[in-house]
mmCIF entry with sequence, helices, sheets and N, C-alpha, C, O atoms, coordinates in Angstrom:
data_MODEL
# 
_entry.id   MODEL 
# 
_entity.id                         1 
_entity.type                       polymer 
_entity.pdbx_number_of_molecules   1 
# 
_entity_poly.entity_id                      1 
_entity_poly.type                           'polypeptide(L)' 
_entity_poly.nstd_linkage                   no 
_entity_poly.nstd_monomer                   no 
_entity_poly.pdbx_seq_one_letter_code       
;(UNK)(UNK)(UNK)(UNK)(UNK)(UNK)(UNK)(UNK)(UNK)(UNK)(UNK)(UNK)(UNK)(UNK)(UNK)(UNK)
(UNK)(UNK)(UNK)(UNK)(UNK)(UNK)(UNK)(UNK)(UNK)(UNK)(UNK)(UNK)(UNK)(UNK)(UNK)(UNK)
(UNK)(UNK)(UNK)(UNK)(UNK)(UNK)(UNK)(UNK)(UNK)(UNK)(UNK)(UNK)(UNK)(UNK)(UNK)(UNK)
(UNK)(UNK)(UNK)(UNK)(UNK)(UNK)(UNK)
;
_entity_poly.pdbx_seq_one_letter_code_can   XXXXXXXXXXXXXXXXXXXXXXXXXXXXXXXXXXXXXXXXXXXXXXXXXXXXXXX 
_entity_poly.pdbx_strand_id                 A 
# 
loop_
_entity_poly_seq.entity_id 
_entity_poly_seq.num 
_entity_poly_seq.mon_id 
_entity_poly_seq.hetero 
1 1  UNK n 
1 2  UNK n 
1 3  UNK n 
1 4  UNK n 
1 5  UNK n 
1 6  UNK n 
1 7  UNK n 
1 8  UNK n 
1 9  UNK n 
1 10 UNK n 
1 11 UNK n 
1 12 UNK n 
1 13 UNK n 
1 14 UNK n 
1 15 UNK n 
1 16 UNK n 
1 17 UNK n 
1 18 UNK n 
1 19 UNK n 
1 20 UNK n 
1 21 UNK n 
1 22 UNK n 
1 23 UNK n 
1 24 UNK n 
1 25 UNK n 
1 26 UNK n 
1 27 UNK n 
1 28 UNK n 
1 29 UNK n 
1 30 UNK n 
1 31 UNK n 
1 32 UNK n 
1 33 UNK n 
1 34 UNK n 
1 35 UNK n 
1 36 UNK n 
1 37 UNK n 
1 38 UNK n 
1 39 UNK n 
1 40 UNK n 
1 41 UNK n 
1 42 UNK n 
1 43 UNK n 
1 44 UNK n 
1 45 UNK n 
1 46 UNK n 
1 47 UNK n 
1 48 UNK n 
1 49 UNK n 
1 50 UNK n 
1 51 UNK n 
1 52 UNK n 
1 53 UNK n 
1 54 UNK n 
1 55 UNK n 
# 
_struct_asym.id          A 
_struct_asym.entity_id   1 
# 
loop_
_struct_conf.conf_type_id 
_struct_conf.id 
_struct_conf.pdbx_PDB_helix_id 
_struct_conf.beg_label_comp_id 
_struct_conf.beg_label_asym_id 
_struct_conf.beg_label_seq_id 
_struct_conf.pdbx_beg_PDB_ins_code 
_struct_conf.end_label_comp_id 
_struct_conf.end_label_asym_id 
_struct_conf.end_label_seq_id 
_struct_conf.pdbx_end_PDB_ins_code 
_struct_conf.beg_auth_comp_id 
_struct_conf.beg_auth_asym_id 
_struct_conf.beg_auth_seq_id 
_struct_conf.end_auth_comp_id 
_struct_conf.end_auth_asym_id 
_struct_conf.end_auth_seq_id 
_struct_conf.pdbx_PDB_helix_class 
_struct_conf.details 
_struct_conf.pdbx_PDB_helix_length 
HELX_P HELX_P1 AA1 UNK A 15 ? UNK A 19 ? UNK A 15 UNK A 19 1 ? 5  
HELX_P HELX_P2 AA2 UNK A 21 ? UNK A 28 ? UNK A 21 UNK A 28 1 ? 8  
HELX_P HELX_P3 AA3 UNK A 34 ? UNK A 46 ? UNK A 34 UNK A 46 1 ? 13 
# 
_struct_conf_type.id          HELX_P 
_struct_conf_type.criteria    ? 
_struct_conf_type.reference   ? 
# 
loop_
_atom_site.group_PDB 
_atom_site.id 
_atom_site.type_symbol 
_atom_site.label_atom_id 
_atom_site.label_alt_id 
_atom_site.label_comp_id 
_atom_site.label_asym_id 
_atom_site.label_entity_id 
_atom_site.label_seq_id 
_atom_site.pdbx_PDB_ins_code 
_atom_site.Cartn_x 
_atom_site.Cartn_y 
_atom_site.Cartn_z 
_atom_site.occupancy 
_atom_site.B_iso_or_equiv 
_atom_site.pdbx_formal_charge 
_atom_site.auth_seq_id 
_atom_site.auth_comp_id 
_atom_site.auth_asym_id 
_atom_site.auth_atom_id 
_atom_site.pdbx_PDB_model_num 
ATOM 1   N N  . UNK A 1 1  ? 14.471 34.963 -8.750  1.00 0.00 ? 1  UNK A N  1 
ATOM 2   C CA . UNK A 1 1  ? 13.301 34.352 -9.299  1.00 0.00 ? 1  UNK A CA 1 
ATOM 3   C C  . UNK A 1 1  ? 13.165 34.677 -10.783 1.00 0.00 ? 1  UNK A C  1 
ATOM 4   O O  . UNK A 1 1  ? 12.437 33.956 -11.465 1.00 0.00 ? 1  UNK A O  1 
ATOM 5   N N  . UNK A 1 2  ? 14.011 36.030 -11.513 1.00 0.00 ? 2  UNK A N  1 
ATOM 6   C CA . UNK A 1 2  ? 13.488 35.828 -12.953 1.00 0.00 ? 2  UNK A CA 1 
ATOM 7   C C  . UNK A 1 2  ? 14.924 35.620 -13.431 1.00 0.00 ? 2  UNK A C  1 
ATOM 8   O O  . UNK A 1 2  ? 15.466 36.031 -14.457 1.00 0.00 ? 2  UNK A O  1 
ATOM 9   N N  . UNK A 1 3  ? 15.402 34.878 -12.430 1.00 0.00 ? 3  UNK A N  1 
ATOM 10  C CA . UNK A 1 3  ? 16.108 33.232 -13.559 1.00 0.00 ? 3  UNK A CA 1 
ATOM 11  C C  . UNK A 1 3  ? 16.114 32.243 -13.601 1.00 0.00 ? 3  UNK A C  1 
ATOM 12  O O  . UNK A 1 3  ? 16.939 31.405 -13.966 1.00 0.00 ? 3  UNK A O  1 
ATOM 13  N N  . UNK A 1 4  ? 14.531 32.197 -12.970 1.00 0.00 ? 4  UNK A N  1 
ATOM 14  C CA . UNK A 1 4  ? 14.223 30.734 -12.947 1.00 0.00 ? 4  UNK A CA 1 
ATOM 15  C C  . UNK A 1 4  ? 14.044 29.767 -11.333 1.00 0.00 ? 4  UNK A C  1 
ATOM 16  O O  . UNK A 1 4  ? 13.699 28.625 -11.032 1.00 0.00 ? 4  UNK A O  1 
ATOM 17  N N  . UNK A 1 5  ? 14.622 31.312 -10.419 1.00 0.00 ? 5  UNK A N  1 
ATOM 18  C CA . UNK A 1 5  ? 14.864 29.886 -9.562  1.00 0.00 ? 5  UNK A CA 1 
ATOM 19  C C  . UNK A 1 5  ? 12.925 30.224 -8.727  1.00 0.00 ? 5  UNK A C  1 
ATOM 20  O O  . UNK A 1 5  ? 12.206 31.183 -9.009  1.00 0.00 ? 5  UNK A O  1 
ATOM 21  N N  . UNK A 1 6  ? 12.599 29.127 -7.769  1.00 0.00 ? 6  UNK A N  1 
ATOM 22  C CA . UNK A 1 6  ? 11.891 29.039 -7.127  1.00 0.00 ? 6  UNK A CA 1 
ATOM 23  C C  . UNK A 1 6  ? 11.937 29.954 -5.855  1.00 0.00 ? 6  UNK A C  1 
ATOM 24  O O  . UNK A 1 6  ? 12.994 30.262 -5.304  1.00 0.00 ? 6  UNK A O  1 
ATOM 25  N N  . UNK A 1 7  ? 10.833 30.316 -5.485  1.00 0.00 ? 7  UNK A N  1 
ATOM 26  C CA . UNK A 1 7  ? 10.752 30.611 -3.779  1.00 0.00 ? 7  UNK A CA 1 
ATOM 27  C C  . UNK A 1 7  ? 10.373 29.956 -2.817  1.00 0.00 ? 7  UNK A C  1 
ATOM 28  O O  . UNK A 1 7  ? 9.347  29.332 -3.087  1.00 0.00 ? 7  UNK A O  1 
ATOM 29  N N  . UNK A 1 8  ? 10.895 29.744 -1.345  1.00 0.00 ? 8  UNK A N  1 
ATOM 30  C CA . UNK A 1 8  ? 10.990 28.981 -0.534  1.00 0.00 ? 8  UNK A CA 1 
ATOM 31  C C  . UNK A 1 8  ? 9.644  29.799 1.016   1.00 0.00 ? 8  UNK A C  1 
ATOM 32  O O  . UNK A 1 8  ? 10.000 30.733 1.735   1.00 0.00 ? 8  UNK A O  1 
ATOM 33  N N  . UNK A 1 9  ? 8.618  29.300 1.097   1.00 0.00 ? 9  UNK A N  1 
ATOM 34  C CA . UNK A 1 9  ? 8.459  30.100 1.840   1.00 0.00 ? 9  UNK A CA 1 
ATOM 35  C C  . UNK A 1 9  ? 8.313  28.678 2.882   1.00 0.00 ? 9  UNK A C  1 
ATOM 36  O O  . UNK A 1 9  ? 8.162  27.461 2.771   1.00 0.00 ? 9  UNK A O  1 
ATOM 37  N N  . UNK A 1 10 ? 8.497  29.922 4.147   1.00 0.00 ? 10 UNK A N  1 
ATOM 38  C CA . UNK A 1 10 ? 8.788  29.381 5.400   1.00 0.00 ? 10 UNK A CA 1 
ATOM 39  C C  . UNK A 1 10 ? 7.652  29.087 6.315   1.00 0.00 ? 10 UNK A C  1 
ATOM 40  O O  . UNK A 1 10 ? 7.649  29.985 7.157   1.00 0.00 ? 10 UNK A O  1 
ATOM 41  N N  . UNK A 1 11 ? 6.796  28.342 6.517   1.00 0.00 ? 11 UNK A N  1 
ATOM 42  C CA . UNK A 1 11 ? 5.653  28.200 7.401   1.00 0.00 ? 11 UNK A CA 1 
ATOM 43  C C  . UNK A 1 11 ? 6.061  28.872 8.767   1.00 0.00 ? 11 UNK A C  1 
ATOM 44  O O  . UNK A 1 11 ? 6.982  28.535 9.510   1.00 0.00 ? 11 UNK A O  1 
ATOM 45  N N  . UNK A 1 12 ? 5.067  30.010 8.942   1.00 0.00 ? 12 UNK A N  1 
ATOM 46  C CA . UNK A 1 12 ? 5.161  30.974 10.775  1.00 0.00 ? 12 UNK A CA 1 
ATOM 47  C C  . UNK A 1 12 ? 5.049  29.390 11.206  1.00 0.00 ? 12 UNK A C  1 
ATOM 48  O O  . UNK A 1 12 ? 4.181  29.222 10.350  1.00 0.00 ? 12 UNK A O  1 
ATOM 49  N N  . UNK A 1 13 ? 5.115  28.710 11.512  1.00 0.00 ? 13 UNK A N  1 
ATOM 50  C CA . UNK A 1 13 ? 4.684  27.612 12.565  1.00 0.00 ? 13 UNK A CA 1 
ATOM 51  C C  . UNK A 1 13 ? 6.262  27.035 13.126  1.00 0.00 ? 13 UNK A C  1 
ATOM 52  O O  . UNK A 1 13 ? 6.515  26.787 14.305  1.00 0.00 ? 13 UNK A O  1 
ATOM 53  N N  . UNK A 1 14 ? 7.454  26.864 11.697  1.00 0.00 ? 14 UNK A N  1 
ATOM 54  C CA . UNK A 1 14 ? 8.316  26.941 11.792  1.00 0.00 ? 14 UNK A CA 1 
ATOM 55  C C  . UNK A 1 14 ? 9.285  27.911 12.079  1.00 0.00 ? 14 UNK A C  1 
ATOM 56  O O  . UNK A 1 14 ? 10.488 27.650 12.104  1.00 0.00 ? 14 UNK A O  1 
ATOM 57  N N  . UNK A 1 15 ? 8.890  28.835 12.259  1.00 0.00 ? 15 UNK A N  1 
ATOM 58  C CA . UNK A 1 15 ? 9.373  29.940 12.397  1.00 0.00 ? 15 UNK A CA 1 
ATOM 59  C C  . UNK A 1 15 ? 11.022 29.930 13.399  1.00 0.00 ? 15 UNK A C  1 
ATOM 60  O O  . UNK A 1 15 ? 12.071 30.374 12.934  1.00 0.00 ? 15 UNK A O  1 
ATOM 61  N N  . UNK A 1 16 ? 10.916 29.454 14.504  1.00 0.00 ? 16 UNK A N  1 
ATOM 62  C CA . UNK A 1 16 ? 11.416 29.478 15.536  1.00 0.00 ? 16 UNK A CA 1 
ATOM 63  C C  . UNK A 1 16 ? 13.234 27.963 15.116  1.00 0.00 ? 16 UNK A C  1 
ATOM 64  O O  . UNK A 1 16 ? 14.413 27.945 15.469  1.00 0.00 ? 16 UNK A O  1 
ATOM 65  N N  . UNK A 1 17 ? 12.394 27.095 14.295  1.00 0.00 ? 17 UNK A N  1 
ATOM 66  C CA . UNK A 1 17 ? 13.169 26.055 13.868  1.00 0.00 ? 17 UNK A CA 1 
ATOM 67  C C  . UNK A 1 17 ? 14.143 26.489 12.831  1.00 0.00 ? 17 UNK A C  1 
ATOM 68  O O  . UNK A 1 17 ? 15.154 25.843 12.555  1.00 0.00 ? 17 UNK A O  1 
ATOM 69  N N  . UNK A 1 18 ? 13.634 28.151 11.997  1.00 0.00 ? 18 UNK A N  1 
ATOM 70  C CA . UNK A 1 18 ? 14.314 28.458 10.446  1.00 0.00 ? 18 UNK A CA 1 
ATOM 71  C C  . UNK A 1 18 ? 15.533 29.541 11.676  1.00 0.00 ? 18 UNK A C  1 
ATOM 72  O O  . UNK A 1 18 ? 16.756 29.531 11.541  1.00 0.00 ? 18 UNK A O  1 
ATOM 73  N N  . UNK A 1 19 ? 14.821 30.325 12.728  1.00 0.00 ? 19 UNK A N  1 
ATOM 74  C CA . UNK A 1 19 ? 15.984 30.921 13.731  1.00 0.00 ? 19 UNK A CA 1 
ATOM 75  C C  . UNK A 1 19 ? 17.098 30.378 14.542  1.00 0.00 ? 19 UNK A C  1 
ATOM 76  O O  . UNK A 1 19 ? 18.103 30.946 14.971  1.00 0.00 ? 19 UNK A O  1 
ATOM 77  N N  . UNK A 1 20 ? 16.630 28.944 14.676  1.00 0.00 ? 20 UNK A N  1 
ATOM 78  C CA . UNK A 1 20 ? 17.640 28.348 15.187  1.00 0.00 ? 20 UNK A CA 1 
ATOM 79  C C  . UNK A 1 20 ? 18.833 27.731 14.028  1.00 0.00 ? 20 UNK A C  1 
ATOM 80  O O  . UNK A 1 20 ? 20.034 27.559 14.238  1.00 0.00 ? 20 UNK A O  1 
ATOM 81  N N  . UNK A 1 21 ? 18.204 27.521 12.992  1.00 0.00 ? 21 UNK A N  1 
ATOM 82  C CA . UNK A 1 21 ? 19.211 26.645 11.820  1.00 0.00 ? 21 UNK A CA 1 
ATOM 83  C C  . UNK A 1 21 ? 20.129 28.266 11.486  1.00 0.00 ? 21 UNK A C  1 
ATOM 84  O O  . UNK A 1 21 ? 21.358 28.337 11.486  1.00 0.00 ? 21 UNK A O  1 
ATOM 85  N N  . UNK A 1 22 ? 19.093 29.576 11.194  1.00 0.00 ? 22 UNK A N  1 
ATOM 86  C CA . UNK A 1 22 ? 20.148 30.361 10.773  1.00 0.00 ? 22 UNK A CA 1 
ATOM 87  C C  . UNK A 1 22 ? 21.266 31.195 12.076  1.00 0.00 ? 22 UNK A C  1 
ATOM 88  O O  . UNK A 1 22 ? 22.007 32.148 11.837  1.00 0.00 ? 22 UNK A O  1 
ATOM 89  N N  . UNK A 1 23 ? 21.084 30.462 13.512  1.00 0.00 ? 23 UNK A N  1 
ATOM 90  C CA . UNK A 1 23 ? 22.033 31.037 13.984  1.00 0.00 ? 23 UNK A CA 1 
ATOM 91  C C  . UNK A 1 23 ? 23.182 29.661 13.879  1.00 0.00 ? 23 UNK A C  1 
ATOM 92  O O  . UNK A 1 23 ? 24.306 29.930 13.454  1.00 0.00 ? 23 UNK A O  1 
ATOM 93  N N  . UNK A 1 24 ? 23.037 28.988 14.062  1.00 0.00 ? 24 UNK A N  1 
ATOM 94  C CA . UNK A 1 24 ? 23.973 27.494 13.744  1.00 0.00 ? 24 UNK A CA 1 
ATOM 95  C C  . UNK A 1 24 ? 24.795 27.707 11.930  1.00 0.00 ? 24 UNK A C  1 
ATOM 96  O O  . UNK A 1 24 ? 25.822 27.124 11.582  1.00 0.00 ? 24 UNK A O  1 
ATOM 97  N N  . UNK A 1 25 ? 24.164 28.459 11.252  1.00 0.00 ? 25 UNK A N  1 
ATOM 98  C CA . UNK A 1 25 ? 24.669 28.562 10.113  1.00 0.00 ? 25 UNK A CA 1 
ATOM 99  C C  . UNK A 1 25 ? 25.956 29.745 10.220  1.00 0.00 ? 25 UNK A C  1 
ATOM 100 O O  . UNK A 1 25 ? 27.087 29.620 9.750   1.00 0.00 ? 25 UNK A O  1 
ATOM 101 N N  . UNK A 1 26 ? 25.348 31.039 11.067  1.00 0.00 ? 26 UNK A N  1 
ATOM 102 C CA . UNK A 1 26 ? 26.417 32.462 11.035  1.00 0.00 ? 26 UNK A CA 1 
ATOM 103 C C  . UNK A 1 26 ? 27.372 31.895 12.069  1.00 0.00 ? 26 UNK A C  1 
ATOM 104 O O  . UNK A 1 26 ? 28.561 32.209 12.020  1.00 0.00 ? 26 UNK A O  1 
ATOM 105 N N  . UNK A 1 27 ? 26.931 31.113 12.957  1.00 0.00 ? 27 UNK A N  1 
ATOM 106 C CA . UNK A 1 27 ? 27.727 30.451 13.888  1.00 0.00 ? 27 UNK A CA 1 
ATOM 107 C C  . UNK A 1 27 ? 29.246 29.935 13.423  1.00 0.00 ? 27 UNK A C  1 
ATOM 108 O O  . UNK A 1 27 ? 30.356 30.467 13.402  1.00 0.00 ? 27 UNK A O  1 
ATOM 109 N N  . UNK A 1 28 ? 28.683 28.532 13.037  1.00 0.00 ? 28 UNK A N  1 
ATOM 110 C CA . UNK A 1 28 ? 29.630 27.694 12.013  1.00 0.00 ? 28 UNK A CA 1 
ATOM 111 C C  . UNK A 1 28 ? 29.910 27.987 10.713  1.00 0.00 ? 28 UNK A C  1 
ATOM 112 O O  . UNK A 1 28 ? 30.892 27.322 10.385  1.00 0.00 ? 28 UNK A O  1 
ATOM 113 N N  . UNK A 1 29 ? 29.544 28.620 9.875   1.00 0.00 ? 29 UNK A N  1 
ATOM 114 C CA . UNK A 1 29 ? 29.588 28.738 8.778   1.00 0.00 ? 29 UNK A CA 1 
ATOM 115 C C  . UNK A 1 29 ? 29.474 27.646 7.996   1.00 0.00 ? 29 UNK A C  1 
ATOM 116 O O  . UNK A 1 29 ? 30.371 27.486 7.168   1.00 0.00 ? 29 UNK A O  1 
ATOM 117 N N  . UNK A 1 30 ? 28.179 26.468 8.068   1.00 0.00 ? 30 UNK A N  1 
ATOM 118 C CA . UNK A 1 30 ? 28.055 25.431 6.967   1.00 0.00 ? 30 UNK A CA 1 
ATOM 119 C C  . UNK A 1 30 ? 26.782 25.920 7.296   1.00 0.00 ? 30 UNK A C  1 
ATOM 120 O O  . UNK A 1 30 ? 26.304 26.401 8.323   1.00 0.00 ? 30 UNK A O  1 
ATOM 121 N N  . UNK A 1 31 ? 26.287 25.647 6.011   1.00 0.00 ? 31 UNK A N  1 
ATOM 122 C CA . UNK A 1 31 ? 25.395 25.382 5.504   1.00 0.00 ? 31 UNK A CA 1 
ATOM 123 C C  . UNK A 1 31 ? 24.092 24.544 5.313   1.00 0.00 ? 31 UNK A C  1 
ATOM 124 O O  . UNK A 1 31 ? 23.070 24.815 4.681   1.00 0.00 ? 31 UNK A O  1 
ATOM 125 N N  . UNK A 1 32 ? 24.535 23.110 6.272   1.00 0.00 ? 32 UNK A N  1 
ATOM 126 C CA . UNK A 1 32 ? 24.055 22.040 5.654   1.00 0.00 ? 32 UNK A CA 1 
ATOM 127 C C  . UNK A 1 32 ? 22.582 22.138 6.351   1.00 0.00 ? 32 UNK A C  1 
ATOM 128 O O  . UNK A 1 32 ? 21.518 22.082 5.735   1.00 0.00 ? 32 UNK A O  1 
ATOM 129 N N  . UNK A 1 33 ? 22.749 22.310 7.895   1.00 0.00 ? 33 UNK A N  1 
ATOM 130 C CA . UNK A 1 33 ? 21.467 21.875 8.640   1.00 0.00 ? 33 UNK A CA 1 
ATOM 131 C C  . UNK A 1 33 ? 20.157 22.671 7.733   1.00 0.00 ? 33 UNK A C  1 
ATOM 132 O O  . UNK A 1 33 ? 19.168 22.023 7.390   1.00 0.00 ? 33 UNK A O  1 
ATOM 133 N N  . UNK A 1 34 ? 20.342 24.444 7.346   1.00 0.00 ? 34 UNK A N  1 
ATOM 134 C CA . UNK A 1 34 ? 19.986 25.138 6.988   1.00 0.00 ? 34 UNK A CA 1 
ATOM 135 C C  . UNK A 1 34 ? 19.109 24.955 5.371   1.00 0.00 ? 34 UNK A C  1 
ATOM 136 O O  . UNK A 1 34 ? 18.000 25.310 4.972   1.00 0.00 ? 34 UNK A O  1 
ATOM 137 N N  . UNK A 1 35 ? 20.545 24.039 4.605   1.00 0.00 ? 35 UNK A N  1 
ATOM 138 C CA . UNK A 1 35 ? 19.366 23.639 2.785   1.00 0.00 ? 35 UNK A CA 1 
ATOM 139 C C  . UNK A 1 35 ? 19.325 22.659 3.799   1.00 0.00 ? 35 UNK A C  1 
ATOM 140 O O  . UNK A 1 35 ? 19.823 22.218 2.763   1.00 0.00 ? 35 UNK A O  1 
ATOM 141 N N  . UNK A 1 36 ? 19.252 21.780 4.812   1.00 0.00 ? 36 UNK A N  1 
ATOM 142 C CA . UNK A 1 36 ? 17.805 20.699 4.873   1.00 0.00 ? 36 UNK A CA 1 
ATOM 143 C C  . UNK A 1 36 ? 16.744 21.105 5.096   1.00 0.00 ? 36 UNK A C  1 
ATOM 144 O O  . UNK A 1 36 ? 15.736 20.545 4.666   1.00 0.00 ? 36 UNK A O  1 
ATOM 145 N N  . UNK A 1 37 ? 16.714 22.376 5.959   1.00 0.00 ? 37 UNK A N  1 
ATOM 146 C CA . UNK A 1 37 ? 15.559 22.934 6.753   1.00 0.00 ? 37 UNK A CA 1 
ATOM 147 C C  . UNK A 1 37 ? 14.876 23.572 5.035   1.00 0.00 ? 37 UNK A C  1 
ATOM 148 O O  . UNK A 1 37 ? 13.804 23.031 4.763   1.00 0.00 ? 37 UNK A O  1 
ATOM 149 N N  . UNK A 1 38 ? 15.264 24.363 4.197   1.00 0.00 ? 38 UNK A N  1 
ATOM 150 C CA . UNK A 1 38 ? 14.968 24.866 3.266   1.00 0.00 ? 38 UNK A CA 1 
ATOM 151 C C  . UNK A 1 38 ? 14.219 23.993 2.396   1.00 0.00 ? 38 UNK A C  1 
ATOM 152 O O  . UNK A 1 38 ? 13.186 24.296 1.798   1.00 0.00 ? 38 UNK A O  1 
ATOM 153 N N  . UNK A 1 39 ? 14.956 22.639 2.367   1.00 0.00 ? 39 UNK A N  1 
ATOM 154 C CA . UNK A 1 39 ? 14.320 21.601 1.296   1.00 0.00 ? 39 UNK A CA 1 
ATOM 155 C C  . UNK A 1 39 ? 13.511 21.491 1.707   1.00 0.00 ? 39 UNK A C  1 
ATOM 156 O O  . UNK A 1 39 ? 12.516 21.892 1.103   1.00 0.00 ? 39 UNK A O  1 
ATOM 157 N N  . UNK A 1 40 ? 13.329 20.754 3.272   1.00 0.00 ? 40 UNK A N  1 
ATOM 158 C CA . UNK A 1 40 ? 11.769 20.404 4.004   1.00 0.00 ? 40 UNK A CA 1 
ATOM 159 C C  . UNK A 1 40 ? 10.914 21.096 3.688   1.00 0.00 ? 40 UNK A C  1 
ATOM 160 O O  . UNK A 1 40 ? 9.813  20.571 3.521   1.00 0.00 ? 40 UNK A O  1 
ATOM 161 N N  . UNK A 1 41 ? 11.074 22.673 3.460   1.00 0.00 ? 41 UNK A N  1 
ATOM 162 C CA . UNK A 1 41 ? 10.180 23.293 3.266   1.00 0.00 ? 41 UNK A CA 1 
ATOM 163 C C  . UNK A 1 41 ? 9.349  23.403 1.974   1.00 0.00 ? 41 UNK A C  1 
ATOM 164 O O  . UNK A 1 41 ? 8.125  23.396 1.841   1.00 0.00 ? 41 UNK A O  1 
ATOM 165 N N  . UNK A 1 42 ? 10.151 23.489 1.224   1.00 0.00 ? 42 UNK A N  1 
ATOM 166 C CA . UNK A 1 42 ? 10.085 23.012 0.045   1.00 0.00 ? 42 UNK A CA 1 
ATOM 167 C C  . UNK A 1 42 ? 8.828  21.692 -0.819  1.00 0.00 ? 42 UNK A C  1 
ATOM 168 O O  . UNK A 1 42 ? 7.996  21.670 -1.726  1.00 0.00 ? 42 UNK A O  1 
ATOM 169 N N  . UNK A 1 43 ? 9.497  20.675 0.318   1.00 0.00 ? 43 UNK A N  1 
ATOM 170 C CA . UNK A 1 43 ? 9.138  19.676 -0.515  1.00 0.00 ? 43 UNK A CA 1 
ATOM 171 C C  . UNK A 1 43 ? 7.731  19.803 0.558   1.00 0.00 ? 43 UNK A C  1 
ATOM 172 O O  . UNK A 1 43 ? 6.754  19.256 0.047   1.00 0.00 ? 43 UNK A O  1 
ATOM 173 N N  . UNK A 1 44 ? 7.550  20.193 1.434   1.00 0.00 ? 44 UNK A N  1 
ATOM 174 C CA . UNK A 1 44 ? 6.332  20.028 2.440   1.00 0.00 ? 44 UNK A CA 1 
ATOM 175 C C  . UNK A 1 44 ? 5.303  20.922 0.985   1.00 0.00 ? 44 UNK A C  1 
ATOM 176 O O  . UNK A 1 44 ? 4.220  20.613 0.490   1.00 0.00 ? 44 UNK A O  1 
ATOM 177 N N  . UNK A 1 45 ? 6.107  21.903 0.730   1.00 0.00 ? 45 UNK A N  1 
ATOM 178 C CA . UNK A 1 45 ? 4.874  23.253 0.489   1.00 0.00 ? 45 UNK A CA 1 
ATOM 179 C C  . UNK A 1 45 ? 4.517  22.172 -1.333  1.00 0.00 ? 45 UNK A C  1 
ATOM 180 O O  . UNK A 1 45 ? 3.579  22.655 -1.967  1.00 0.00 ? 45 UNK A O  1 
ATOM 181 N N  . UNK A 1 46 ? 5.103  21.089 -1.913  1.00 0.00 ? 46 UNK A N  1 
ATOM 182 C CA . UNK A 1 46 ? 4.760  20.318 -3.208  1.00 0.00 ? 46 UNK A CA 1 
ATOM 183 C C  . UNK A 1 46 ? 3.936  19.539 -2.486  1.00 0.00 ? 46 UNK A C  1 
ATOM 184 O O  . UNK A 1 46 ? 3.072  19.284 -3.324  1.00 0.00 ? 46 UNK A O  1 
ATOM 185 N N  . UNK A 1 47 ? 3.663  19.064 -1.632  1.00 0.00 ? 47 UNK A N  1 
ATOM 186 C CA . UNK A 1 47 ? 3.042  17.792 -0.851  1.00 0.00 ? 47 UNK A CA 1 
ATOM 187 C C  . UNK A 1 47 ? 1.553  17.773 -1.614  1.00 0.00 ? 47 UNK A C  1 
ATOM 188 O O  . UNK A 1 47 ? 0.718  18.222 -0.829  1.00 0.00 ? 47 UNK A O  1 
ATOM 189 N N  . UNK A 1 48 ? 1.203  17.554 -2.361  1.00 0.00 ? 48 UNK A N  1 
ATOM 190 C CA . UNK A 1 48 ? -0.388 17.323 -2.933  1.00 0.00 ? 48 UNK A CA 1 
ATOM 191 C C  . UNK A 1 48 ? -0.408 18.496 -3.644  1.00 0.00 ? 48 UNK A C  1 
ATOM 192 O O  . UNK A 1 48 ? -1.542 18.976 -3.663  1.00 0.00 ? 48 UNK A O  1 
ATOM 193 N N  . UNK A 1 49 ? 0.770  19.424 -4.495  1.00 0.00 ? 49 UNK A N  1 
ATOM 194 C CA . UNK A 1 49 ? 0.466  20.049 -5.460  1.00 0.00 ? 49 UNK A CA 1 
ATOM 195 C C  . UNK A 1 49 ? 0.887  19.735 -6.535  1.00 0.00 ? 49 UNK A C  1 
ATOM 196 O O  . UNK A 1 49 ? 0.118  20.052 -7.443  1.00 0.00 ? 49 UNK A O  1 
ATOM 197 N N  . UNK A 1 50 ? 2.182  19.024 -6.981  1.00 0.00 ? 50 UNK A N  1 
ATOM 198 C CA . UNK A 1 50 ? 2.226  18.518 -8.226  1.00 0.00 ? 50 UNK A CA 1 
ATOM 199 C C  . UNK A 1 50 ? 1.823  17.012 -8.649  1.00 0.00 ? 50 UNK A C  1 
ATOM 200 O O  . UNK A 1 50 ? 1.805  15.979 -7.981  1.00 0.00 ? 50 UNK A O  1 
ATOM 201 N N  . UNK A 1 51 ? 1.569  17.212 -9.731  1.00 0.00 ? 51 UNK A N  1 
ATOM 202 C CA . UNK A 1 51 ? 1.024  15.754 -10.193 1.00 0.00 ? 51 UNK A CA 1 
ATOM 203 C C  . UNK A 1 51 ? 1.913  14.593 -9.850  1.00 0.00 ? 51 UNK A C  1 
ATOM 204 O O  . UNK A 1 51 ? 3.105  14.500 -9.557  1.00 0.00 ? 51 UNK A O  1 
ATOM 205 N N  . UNK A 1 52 ? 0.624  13.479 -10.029 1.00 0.00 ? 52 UNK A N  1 
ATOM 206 C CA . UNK A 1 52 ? 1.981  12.189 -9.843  1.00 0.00 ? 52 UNK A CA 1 
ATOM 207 C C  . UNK A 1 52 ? 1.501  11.072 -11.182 1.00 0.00 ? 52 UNK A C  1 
ATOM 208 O O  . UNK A 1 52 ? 0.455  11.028 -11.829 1.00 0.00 ? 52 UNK A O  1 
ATOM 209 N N  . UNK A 1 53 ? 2.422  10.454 -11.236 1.00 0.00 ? 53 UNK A N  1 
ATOM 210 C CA . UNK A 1 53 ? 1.779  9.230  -12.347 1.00 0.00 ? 53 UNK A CA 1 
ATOM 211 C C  . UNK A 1 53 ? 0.814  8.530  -12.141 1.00 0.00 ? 53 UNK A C  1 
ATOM 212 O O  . UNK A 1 53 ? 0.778  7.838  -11.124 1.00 0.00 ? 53 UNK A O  1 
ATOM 213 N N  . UNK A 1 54 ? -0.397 8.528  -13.214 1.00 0.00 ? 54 UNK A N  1 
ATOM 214 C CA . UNK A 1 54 ? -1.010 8.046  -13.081 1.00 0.00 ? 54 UNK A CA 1 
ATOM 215 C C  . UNK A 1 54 ? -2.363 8.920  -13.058 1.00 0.00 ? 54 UNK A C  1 
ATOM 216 O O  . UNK A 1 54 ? -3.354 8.709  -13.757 1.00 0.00 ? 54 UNK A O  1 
ATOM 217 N N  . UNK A 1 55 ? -2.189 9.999  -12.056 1.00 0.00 ? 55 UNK A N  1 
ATOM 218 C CA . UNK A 1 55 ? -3.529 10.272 -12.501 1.00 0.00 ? 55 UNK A CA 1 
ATOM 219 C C  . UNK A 1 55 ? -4.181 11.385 -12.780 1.00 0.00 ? 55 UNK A C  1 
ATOM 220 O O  . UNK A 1 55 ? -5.354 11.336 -13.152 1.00 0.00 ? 55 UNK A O  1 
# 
C-alpha cells in the first residue's frame, strides 16, 4: 500500500466464497477464479463511492 497499490477488503458475508476460490487456487495453481473474486470485490466496495460524469 505505500506504493500505491489499493486494499481489497473482503465482505464476512463472502467469506466462505474467498475459502473456496483460495483452495482452487493452492490446488491448481492459477490464479484466475481468485483476481475475479478479488475484482468483484473491489468493484462492489466503488459501487456509489466514486464519482461519475455528470454530477
Amino acid at each position: 500500500m505505500s506504493h500505491g497499490l489499493d486494499a481489497i477488503s473482503v465482505p464476512a458475508a463472502r467469506r466462505h466464497e474467498f475459502n473456496t476460490e483460495m483452495v482452487e487456487f493452492f490446488r491448481h495453481r492459477d490464479g484466475t477464479g481468485m483476481f475475479g473474486f478479488l475484482t468483484s470485490c473491489r468493484l462492489a466496495a466503488d459501487d456509489g463511492v466514486l464519482p461519475t460524469d455528470g454530477d
